[in-house]
C-alpha positions, 0 to 999 in steps of 0.5 A, spaced: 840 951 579 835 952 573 835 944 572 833 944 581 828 949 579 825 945 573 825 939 578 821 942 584 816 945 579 815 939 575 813 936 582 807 942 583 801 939 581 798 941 577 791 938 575 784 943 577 783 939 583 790 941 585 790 948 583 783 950 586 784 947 594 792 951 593 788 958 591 785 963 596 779 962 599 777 969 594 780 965 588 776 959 590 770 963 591 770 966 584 772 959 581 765 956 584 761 962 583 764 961 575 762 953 575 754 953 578 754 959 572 756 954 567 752 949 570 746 953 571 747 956 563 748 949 561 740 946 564 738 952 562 740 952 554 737 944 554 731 946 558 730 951 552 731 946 546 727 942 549 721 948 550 722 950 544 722 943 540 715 942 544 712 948 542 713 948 535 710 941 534 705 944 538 704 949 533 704 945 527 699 940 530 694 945 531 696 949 525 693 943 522 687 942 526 684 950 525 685 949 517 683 943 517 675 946 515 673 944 521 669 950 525 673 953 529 666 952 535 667 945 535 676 945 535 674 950 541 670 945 545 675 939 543 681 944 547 676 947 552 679 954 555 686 951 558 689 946 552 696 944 554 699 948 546 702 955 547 698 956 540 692 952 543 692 957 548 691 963 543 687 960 540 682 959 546 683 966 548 680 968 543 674 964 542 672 966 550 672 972 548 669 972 542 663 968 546 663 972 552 661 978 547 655 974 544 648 976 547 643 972 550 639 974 544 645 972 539 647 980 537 655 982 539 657 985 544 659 993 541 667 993 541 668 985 541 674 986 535 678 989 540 676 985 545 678 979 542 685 982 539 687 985 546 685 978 549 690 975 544 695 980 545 695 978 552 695 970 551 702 972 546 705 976 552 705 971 557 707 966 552 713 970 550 715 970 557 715 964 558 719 963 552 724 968 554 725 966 561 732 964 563 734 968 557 737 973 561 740 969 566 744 967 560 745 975 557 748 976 565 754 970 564 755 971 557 756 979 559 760 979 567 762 972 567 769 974 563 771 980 568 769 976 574 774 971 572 778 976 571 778 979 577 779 972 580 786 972 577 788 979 578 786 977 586 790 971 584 796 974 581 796 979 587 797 974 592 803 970 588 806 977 589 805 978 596 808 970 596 814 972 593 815 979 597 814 973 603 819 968 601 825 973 597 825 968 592 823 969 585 824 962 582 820 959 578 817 953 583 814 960 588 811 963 582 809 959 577 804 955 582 801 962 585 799 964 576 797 958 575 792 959 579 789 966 578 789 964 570 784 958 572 779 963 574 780 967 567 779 960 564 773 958 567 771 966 567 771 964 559 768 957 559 762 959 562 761 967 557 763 963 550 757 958 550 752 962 554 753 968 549 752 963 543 746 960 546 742 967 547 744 970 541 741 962 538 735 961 542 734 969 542 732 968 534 728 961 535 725 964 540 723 971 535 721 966 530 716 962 535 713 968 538 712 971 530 709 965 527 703 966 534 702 973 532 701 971 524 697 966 527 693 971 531 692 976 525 689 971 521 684 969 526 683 976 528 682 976 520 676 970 520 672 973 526 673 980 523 668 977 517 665 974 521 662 980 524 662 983 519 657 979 516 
């Protein structure tokens, strides 16, 4: 009897493919759902390293050309008021203000330091959220996606039970392909959270750093212009 039992689940299939078109169509539902997840994360992650690849080249390149003594009017007329560098960006934001605060007689405009900080700030803001984008989304997997699987399995298990209600029969060849089922979901629950929680926690700080060195970047330049004021 056991070696019959052994024989009819050895002739079960068991591969992925198998498991998924035998489960139910909640199951499979939960299975699919988990996949584009892990498919989404991963586009998500490489269209994150890459961003940020650029944009730290970005940074150091202009990092370069605004200590180089070159005066910051004739880096500006080079960039124009939409250059292509989140840091260039900054940057300009900051020049447009501060010439929209000169005078036609040459005299600034009362309160142009706060104006040119806020208009820096701005530009900071909205180069972070860029940044961060898809960043909850991979937060979102990493925390659910482990309770959606199981809840995959759970529905999964339940169905083997009911079948094997249905059939009288406890035998290894009905219960081992209806749990076998219901576990790919968990599986697939965990591959999609795993790398979806170690990715945010790492493009999260990468992110922090970038997002600091443009407000240290910021102050420094708030800091020339603000002598330059004062003069």
């Amino acid at each position: 009897m056991e070696t019959e039992t052994l024989a009819a689940v050895q002739e079960v299939d068991f591969s992925m493919l198998a498991l998924f078109l035998r489960a139910t169509f909640t199951v499979k539902l939960v299975m699919l759902i988990l996949i584009f997840a892990s498919i989404w994360s991963w586009g998500i992650i490489i269209q994150k390293f890459i961003n940020y690849r650029i944009a730290r080249r970005d940074s150091e390149t202009f990092d370069r050309a605004f200590w180089s003594g070159d005066p910051l009017d004739e880096l500006f007329d080079r960039l124009g008021p939409e250059p292509s560098g989140a840091a260039e960006r900054i940057f300009a934001a900051g020049m447009v203000e501060w010439r929209r605060s000169h005078r036609s007689d040459g005299n600034l405009i009362a309160g142009a330091q706060a104006r040119i900080d806020r208009s820096m700030d701005v530009a900071i803001n909205r180069e972070s959220e860029k940044l961060n984008n898809g960043l909850t989304f991979l937060a979102t997997v990493g925390a659910i996606a482990p309770f959606v699987g199981l809840f995959g399995t759970v529905w999964g298990i339940k169905n083997a039970f009911e079948e094997i209600a249905i059939q009288q029969n406890t035998n290894l060849a009905v219960v081992a392909p209806g749990i076998a089922e219901a576990l790919v979901a968990t599986a697939l629950g965990l591959l999609a959270a795993i790398p979806a929680v170690i990715f945010y926690n790492k493009l999260s700080t990468d992110s922090d750093r970038i997002i600091s060195g443009f407000d240290s970047f910021a102050d420094e330049f708030a800091t020339i212009l603000s002598r330059q004021l004062d003069s």
